[in-house]
Each structure stands twice: as structure tokens, then as C-alpha cells.
C-alpha positions in Angstrom: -31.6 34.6 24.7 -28.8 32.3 23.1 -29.7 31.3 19.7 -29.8 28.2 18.6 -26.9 27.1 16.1 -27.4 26.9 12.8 -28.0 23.3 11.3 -25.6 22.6 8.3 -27.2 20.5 5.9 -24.9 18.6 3.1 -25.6 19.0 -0.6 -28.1 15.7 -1.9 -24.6 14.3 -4.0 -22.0 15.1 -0.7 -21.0 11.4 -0.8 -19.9 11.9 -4.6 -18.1 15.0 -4.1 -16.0 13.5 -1.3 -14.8 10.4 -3.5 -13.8 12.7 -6.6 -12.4 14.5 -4.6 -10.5 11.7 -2.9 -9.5 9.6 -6.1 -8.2 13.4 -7.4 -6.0 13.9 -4.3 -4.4 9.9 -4.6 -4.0 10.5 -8.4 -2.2 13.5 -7.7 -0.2 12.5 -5.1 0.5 9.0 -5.8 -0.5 8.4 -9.2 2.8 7.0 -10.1 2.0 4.2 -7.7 -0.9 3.4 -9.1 -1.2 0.3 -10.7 -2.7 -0.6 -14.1 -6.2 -1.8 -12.5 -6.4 1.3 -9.9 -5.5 3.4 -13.1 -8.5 1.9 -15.1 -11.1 1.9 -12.2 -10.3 5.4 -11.6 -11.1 5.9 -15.7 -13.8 3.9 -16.3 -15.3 5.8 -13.1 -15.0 9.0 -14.4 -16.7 7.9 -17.7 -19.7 7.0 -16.0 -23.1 9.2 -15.5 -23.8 10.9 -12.8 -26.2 8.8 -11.4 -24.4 5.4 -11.9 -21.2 7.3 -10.2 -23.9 7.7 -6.8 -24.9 4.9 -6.7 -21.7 2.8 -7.5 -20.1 5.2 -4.4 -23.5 4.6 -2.1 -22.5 0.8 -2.8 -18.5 1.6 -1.8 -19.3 3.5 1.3 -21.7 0.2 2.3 -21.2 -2.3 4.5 -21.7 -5.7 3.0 -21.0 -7.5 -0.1 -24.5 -8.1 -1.9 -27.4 -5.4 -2.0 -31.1 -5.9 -3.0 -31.9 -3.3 -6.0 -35.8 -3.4 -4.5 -34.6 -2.1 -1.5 -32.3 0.8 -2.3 -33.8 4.3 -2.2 -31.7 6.9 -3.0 -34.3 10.2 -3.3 -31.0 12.0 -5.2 -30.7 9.5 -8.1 -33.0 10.7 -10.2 -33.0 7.3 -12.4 -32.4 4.4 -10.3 -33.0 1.3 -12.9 -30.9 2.7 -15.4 -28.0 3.3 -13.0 -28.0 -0.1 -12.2 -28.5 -0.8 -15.6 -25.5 1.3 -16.4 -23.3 -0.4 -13.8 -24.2 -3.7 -14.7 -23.7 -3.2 -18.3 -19.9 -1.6 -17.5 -18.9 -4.5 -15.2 -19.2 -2.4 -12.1 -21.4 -4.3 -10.3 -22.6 -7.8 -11.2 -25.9 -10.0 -10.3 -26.0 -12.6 -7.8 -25.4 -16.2 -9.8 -24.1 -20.2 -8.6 -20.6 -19.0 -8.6 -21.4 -16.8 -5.4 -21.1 -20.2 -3.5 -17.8 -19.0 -1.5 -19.8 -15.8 0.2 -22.8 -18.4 0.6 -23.4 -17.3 4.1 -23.2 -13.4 3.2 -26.1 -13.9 0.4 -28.4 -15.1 2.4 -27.1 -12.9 5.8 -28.7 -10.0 3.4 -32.5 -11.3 3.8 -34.6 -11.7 7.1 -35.5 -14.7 8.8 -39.0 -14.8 7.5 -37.6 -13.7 3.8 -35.6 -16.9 4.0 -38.1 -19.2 5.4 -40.6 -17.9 1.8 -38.0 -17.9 -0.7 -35.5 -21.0 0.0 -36.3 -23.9 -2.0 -37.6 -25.7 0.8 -40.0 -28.5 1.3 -42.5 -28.2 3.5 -41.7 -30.8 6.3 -38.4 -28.7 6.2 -40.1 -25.4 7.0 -42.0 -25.9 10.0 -38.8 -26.9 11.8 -36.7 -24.4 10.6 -39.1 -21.7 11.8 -38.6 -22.4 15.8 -34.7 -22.1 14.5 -32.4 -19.4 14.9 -31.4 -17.6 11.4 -28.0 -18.4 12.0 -28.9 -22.5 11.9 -31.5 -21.7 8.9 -28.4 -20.4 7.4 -26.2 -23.4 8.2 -28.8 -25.6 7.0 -30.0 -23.7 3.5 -25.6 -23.9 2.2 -24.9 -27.8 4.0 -28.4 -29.2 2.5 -29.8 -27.0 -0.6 -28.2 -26.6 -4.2 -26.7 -23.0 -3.9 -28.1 -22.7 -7.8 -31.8 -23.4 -6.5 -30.9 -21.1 -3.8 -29.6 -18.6 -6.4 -32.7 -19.0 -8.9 -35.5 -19.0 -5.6 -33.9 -15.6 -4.2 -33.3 -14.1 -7.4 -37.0 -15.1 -9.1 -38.9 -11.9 -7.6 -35.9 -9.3 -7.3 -32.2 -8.6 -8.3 -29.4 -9.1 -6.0 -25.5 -7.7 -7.0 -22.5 -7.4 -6.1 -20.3 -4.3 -6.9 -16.9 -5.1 -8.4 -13.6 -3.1 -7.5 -13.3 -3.6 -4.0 -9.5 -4.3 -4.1 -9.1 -0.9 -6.4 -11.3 1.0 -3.9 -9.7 -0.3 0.0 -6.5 0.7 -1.7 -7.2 4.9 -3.2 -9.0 4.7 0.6 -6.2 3.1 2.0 -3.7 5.8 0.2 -5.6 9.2 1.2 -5.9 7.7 5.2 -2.7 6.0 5.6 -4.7 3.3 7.9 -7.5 1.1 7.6 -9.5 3.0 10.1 -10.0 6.1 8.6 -13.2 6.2 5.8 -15.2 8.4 4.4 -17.6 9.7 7.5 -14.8 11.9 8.5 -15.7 14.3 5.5 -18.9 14.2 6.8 -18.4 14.8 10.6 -15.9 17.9 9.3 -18.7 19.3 6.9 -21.3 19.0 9.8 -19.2 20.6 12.0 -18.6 17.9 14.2 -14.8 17.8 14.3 -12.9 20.9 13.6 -9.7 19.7 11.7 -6.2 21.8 11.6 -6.4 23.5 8.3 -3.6 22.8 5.7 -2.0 24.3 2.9 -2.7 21.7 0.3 0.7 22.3 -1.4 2.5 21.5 1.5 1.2 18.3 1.7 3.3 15.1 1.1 2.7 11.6 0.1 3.0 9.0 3.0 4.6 6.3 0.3 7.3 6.8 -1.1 7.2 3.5 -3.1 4.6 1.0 -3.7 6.4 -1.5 -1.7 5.9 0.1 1.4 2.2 0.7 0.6 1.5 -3.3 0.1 3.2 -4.1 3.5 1.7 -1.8 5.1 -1.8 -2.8 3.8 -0.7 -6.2 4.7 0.0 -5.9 8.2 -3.2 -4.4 8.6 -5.4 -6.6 6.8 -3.5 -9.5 8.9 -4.2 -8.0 11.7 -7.9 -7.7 10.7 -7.6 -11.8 9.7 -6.2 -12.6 13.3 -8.8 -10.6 15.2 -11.6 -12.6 13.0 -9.8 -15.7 13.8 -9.2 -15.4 17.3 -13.1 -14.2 18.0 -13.9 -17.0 16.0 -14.4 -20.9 17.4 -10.7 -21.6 15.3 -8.4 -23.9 17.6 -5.5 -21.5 19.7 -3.4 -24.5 17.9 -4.8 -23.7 14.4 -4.4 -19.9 14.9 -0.6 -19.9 15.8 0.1 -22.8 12.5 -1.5 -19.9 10.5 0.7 -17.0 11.9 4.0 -18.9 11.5 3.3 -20.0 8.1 2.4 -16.2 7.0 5.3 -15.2 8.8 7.2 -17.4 7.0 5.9 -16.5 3.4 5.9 -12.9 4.4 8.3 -10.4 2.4 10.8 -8.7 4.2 9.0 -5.6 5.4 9.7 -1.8 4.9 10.3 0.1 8.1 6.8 1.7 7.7 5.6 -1.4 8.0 7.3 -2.9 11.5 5.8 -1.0 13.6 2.7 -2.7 13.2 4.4 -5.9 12.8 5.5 -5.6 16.1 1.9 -4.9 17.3 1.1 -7.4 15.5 3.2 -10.0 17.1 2.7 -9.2 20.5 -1.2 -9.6 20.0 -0.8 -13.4 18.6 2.0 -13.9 21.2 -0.4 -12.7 24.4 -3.5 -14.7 22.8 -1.4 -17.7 22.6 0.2 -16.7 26.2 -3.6 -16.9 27.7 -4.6 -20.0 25.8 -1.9 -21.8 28.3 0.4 -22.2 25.1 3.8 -20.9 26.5 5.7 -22.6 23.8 4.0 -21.4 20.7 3.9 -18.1 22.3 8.1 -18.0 22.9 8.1 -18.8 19.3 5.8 -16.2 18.2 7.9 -13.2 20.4 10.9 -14.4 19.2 9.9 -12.4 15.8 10.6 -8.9 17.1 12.7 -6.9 19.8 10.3 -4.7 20.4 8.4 -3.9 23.5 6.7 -6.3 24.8 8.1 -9.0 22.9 11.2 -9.4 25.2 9.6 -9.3 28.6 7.5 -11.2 27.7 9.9 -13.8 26.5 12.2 -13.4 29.8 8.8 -14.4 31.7 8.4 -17.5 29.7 12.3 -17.9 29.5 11.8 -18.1 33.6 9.0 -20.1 33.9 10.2 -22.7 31.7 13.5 -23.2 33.9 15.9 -21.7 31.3 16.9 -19.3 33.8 20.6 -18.2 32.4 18.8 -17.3 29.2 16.3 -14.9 31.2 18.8 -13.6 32.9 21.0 -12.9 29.8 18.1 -11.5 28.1 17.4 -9.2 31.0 20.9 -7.8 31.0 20.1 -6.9 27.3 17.2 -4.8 28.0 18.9 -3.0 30.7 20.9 -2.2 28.7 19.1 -0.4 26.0 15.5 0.0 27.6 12.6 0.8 25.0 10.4 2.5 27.7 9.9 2.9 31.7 8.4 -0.2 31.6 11.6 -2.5 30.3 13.7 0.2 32.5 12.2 -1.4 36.0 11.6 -4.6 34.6 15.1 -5.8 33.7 16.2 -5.0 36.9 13.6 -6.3 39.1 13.3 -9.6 37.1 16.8 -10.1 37.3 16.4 -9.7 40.9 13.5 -12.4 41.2 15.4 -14.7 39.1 18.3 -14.4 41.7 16.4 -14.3 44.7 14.2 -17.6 43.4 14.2 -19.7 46.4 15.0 -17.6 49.1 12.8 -17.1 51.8 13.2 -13.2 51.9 11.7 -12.6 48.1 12.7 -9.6 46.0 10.4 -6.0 45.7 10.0 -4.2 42.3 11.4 -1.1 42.3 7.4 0.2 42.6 6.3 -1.9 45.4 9.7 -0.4 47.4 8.8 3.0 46.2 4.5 2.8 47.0 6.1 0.9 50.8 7.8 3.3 51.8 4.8 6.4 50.9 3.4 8.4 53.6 -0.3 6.8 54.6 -3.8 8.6 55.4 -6.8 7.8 56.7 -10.0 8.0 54.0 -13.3 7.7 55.3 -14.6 4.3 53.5 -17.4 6.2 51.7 -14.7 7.4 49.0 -13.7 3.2 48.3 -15.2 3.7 44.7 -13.4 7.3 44.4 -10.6 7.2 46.1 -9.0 10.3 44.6 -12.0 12.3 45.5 -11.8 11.0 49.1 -7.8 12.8 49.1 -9.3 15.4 47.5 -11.6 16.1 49.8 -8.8 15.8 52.1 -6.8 18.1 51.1 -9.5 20.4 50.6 -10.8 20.2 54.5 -6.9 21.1 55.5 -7.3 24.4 53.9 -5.5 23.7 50.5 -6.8 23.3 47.0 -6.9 20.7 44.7 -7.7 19.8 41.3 -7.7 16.2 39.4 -4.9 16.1 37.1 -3.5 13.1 36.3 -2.1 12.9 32.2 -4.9 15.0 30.7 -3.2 18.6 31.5 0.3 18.3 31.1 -0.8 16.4 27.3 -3.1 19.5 27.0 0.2 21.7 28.2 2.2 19.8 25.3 -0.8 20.1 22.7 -1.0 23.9 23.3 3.3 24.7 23.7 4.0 23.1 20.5 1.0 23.3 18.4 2.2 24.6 15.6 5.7 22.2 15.3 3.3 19.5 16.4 1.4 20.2 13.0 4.2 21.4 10.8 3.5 20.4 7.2 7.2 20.9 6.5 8.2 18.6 8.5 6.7 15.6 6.0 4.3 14.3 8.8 1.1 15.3 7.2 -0.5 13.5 4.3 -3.6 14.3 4.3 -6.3 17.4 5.1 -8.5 15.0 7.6 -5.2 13.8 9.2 -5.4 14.3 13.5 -1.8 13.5 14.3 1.5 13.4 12.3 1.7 10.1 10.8 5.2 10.1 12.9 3.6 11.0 16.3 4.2 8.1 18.2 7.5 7.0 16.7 10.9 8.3 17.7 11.3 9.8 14.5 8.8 13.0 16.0 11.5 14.0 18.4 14.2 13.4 15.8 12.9 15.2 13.1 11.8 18.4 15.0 14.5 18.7 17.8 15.8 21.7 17.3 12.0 23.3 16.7 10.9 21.9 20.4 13.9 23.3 22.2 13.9 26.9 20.4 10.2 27.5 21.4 11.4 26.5 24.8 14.1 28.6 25.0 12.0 31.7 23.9 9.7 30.9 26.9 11.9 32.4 29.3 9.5 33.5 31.7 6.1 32.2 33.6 4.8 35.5 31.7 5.9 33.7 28.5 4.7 30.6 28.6 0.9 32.4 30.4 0.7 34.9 27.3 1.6 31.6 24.8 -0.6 28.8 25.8 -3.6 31.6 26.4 -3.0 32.9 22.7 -3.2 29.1 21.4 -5.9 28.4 23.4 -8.1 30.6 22.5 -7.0 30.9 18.8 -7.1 26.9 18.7 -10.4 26.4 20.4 -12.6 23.7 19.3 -10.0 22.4 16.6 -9.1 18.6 16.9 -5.8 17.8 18.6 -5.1 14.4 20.0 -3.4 15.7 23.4 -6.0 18.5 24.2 -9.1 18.2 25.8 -11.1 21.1 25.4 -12.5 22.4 28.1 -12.6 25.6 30.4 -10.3 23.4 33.4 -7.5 22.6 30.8 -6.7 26.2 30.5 -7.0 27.1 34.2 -5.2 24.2 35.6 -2.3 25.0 33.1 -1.9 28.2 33.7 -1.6 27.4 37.4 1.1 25.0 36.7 2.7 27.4 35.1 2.3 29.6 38.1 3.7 26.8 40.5 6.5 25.7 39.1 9.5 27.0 37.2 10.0 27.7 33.0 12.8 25.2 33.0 11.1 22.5 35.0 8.3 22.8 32.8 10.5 22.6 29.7 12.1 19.3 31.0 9.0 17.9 31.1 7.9 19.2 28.0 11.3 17.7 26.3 10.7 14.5 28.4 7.2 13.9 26.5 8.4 14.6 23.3 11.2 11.9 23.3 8.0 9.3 23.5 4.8 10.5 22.9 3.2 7.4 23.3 4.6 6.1 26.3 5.2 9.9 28.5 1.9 10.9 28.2 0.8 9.0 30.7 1.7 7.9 34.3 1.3 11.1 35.6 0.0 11.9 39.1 -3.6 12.0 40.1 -3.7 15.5 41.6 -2.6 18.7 42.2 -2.6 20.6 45.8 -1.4 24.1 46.5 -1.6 27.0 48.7 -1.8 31.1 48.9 1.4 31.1 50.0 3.1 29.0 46.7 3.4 25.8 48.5 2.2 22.5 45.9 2.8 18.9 45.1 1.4 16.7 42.6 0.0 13.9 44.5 0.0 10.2 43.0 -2.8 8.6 45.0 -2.8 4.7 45.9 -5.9 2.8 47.4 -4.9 -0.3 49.5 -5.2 -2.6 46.7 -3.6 -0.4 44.0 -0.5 -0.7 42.6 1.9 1.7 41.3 2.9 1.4 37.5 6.7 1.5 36.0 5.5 4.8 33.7 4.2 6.6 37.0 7.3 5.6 38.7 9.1 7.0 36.2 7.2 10.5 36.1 8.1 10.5 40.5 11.6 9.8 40.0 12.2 12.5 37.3 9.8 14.9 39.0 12.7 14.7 42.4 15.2 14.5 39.7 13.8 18.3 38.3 13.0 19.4 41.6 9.0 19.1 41.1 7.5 18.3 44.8 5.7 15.2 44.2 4.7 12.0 46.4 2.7 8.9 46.5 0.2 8.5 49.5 -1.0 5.8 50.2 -4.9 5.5 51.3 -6.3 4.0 54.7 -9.7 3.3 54.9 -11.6 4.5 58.2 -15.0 4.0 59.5 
């Protein structure tokens, strides 16, 4: 009988252990970034007890901005008034008091309805009303038509309400250990619980992600912009009102380290394609015309077009054809260039795609498979005597996961900041095929043979199992289905594409086709499958065309419904 795993339980303090440790690893590695008031939080924390150090961090690791002392209940504190006595006293957290008006709504967003309805300073005409009202208007009505002091003194008379200080000082030693915004402290958790299994670094072979503080603060900025637009655009704001804000930060923004474009760019085509669907064409030209990168110009040869500029779109697509970012600019300059020629004519220009998916072979699909269309081929395949397995992108990422695993996590090559990190902080920039070139094609060229590259991606697999890699999916297929691909096709073909993916990690890991179909005799092709309303992308396109350009047997087939 299988036994049941062991549960892992964390030590009563874990929380506290994970943020000296944390504040130790961003005062080693980037203490001389630091500025005076990170440098005296980190201090001034250290100074305090134990006990006002747990719950200051439980506080930290909270979401909200005011907490009810009454209603905390922290078994491991052993002396829970005299931490927050201790906190208060040191100015690490503060009560709630009048000057709290500005987070109005987040004060009393911390009680219930019927909490509100008992402790406002309300008359009592006022309450009936309000209780057949959602919170959301007692809110509304409490900061529009109460004194926020009587508010203040009514909530406060029966129980204490604070507010930890430091948040700035704390979002940026976070924001230094993860690199990102997203990452927090539950990943030390889900590692200690067993829930992730991360690579395991050499601690000294770890290097700082900031080099200055300059490009830490526009980074951060990016990404708390980004968080302001999102807020902003899933708010009631005007469209109008949301691009006036973006230009003027835009133009009160410094200029930005190169860490930082990236998500500049990201940024800008997210306020460009909001303003594109709230039927602002304009405002969203405007807001492209910030960054070369992709989408930004497609998009703004579309709007060139559409506005009747057309020797500007047709300029602009002769610059991306020139120096494509991706498949998708590749087939775009061309075709639009095309469209913008052919405007008018009665015989209208075909993308390269729809030329390419027209001219596939067809079958007929019983109409039972319309919601699974690549199980209907499948099952096609399988009833003419071959076999057949879904592939699509997630095997040939797993193939590139497992070939280069250890280049992939190289701590040498400066990629790796931190020991919760899941990808090389360079992973989907061009910089990953830069920097480890010459690593990529050595371990290809000592793969000589299909024996090769079987006994390497079994010994990863197996030695790797479980760990966390972005491009692997672990499961007993992925290793099956590789080693078969292996099997079908040649070393070199399967270095090319192994190179291919590496020059853009982001873009060539997808598009691939849906399955894969062989025989006992050795006969295969990767089959991209197309239902009568589907359309075939520019980075699938891209995968056919350099699939015939290797010599990989691939096709589309296109999908007939029968009775």
C-alpha cells in the first residue's frame, strides 16, 4: 500500500524568518543602493522584539492599509498588547485619527455593513435608509455627508484601528530580492511546503539585478504605472481622461534605463489598444508613436491606413520589412503593403496565411468533433492505421527546457538574482541568445547522434523531475513524445529548431503544430489542424515555412464537417 506523504508543517515564526532573511540578502547584495530611509527601517527593525518584529511583518505581508487590533489573533505572539504597544511607541505603526481623510473609503472598507450601520455617527432617520443600502453607497454617503473626525472618534470609541508605517521602505527591499512587482513572500512558503520545487543555487554565484539605483526607480516606475493604468482603466475614469493622464506622465517621465523599456513598451501598447477600442484612433496614434517596438508600429500602419494617410503606411511598412521584430511584423509588412495597393480593386489581396491555409489539403470530420476538432483528425489518423499524439508548443518547449537546462539556469551567466527566481531575468529578451551563444551551439554539437540527444534528455528528465522550469511540463507524455521526436527526425533538424527558439523565447515557443502522426515504418508529419472557421496565425506560419525549409514533413489540413 502507497503511503501517504508526509505533511510539512512550517515553524510558528516562518513569516519572520523569510523577511530577515530577505532584508539580509537586499542588504548584502544591494546595500550600497539603499537609501538613507531603507537603511534606517532596516535598523530600527532589527532593534525591535521579537514579537513586535511578527507582528509588524504579519502587518507587511497583509493586504490592506488599516487593521483592527481586536481582531488580530496571532497564537505565536506571545504578548499581543505590548507589541502593538511597542510598534506604536517606535513609529512603526500609527492609530487611525482625522488626517486619515484621503484613505476615507479604505477605513471604513475595513468594517462590515452592520458594523458601520452601529458605529457611524448617524441619526436615526439616517439609519433606516441606509440599511436597505448597499455598503458601497453607505460608504459613499458616511465620507460625502459625516465629519470624518466624528467618523474617526465613533469607530475608534470601542477599539483601536492603525496603520503600519514604511510601506514605501518595504515594496522596495521586496521589490529588490523579486525584481518584479508580482513576486511576494508566499513563494517561500509554497517552496518550504513543497509545493514548487525551485532550481537550487549557489548563493555566491548570485548577482544583483541593479546595477545602479537609477535603474531600480524606473523600473519600479513602470510597474507601479502600469498598476495605476489598470486601476484607471477598470475604473468609471473617461477613455479621454485616461490618455490626458498618460501623456502628461510621459512627458514628466525621466529618460528610462534600458531595463526599464521593455516594460515601457508594454506599457504603451496596453494604453494604445484601450484607447484603440474606446473608438479613439487619434489619441491612440499618439500614444504608439512612443515606441518602435512590437506592436506599436502595426498598429500605427493600421491607423496610418484607416485615417487615409496611406504613403505614410506604406512608408512605415517598408520599415518593418525591413527589420522585422517577430513572425508577426514579418507577414504583416508585406501583406498590408499589399492591401494598401490593392485598396479599390475588385480582386482584393490574401495574407500570406490565408494563401497558405487555401491552398491545404481538406478532410472530411464527422460534426460530432466541432468542439474538438483536433481529436476528430486524431481520430482520423488513428482509424487509417497511424498514430498520433497532441503536440502543439508544449513538447518541443519541454524538448528546449530539458536540452539546455543547465545554460538555461547558468548563474554565471548574470541571469539569476535571486534563489526563488523561475526564469533568467533575461529569458525573453534577445540578450538570452546573445549572452549564451556559444553554450547553445556546443551542447548541440556534442549531440551528434539520436542516441545522444535519447541518453541526454532521459538523464535530465529524470534527474530534473518535479523542479520548476517555465518550458517543461511535467508529465510522463512529455518524455515519451520527445523521445519519439527524437526518433523521427534528424540531430541537425532538431538542433535548428532548438537554435530557432532560442533566438526568441518569447515569440518561438509557440505556433507550433497541433499533432504528430507516424508510422512503423518511420513515416511522420506534424499536422497543423484548421476547422472551417479557424485561421492560421503569422507565428504558426512561420514554424511551416521553416519546418520545409529544414526538411521537417509538416502540413496544414484543413477540416470538413460531415454528417
Amino acid at each position: 500500500m502507497a503511503t501517504r506523504p508526509q505533511q510539512i508543517e512550517l515553524p510558528p515564526k516562518y513569516y519572520l524568518d523569510y523577511f530577515r532573511y530577505l532584508t539580509g540578502f537586499v542588504r548584502r547584495m544591494y546595500g550600497h543602493l539603499l537609501n538613507e530611509a531603507e537603511q534606517e527601517f532596516i535598523r530600527r527593525f532589527d532593534e525591535l522584539t521579537e514579537d513586535a518584529q511578527c507582528l509588524y511583518v504579519r502587518f507587511s505581508n497583509r493586504r490592506g492599509t488599516f487593521f483592527r487590533v481586536q481582531k488580530l489573533q496571532y497564537k505565536e505572539i506571545d504578548d499581543l498588547p505590548a507589541a502593538v504597544g511597542e510598534l506604536l511607541i517606535n513609529g512603526f505603526i500609527e492609530r487611525l485619527n482625522p488626517h486619515h481623510e484621503v484613505l476615507g473609503d479604505e477605513v471604513l472598507n475595513t468594517f462590515t455593513k452592520p458594523e458601520l450601520l452601529e458605529l457611524l455617527p448617524l441619526e436615526p432617520e439616517e439609519v433606516k435608509p441606509l440599511g436597505k443600502a448597499k455598503k458601497e453607497n453607505i460608504v459613499r454617503y458616511a465620507l460625502h455627508e459625516l465629519d470624518f473626525a466624528r467618523i474617526v472618534e465613533s469607530l475608534t470609541r470601542l477599539e483601536t484601528v492603525v496603520k503600519p508605517h514604511f510601506d514605501a521602505e518595504v515594496m522596495m527591499l521586496k521589490y529588490l530580492f523579486f525584481g518584479n512587482r508580482s513576486g511576494d513572500m508566499t513563494e517561500f512558503v509554497i517552496r518550504d511546503l513543497g509545493m514548487v520545487t525551485f532550481e537550487r543555487y549557489d548563493e555566491a554565484k548570485l548577482t544583483a539585478r541593479f546595477v545602479n539605483r537609477k535603474e531600480v526607480e524606473d523600473k519600479l516606475l513602470i510597474s507601479l504605472t502600469n498598476e495605476e493604468f489598470h486601476e484607471l482603466r477598470d475604473s468609471v475614469t473617461p477613455p479621454e481622461d485616461v490618455f490626458n493622464w498618460f501623456m502628461n506622465w510621459d512627458e514628466t517621465r525621466p529618460e528610462l534605463s534600458e531595463i526599464a523599456k521593455p516594460g515601457y513598451a508594454k506599457l504603451v501598447a496596453h494604453v494604445g489598444g484601450f484607447l484603440e477600442r474606446q473608438k479613439m484612433p487619434e489619441q491612440a496614434m499618439q500614444v504608439y508613436s512612443l515606441t518602435d517596438r512590437v506592436p506599436a508600429r502595426e498598429r500605427r500602419a493600421r491607423l496610418l491606413f484607416r485615417s487615409g494617410l496611406t504613403e505614410e503606411a506604406l512608408a512605415l511598412c517598408d520599415e518593418i520589412a525591413l527589420n522585422p521584430q517577430n513572425a508577426d511584423e514579418r507577414y504583416f509588412a508585406n501583406d498590408f503593403r499589399e492591401k494598401i495597393l490593392s485598396a479599390g480593386e475588385k480582386k482584393r489581396s490574401r495574407k500570406a496565411t490565408t494563401r497558405f491555409l487555401s491552398d491545404a489539403e481538406s478532410v472530411g470530420i464527422p460534426a460530432i468533433y466541432r468542439h474538438h476538432v483536433e481529436a476528430g483528425v486524431m481520430n482520423h489518423f488513428l482509424e487509417t492505421g497511424w498514430e498520433a499524439s497532441f503536440t502543439e508548443n508544449y513538447p518541443w518547449r519541454g524538448l528546449f527546457g530539458l536540452v539546455f537546462w543547465d545554460i538555461i539556469y547558468d548563474a554565471n551567466v548574470q541571469a539569476i538574482h535571486h534563489p526563488l527566481q523561475r526564469t533568467p531575468s533575461d529569458f525573453y529578451l534577445p540578450d538570452f541568445y546573445v549572452k549564451r551563444e556559444e553554450l547553445l551551439k556546443k551542447r548541440l554539437a556534442d549531440l551528434k547522434t539520436r542516441d545522444d540527444w535519447k541518453k541526454h534528455i532521459e538523464t535530465v528528465f529524470f534527474e530534473k523531475y518535479g523542479i520548476t522550469n517555465v518550458l517543461v511540463d511535467w508529465n510522463e507524455e512529455l518524455l515519451s513524445l520527445n523521445l519519439q521526436m527524437v526518433a523521427l527526425l534528424e540531430p541537425a533538424q532538431l538542433g535548428l529548431i532548438m537554435l530557432e527558439i532560442s533566438r526568441n523565447l518569447r515569440e518561438n515557443t509557440r505556433g507550433f503544430p497541433d499533432l504528430l502522426i507516424w508510422n512503423e515504418q518511420g513515416a511522420y508529419e506534424f499536422v497543423e489542424v484548421k476547422s472551417p472557421t479557424d485561421h492560421l496565425g503569422a507565428q504558426q506560419l512561420h514554424w511551416l515555412e521553416f519546418f520545409q525549409l529544414i526538411g521537417v514533413r509538416s502540413r496544414v489540413l484543413r477540416v470538413i464537417w460531415t454528417a
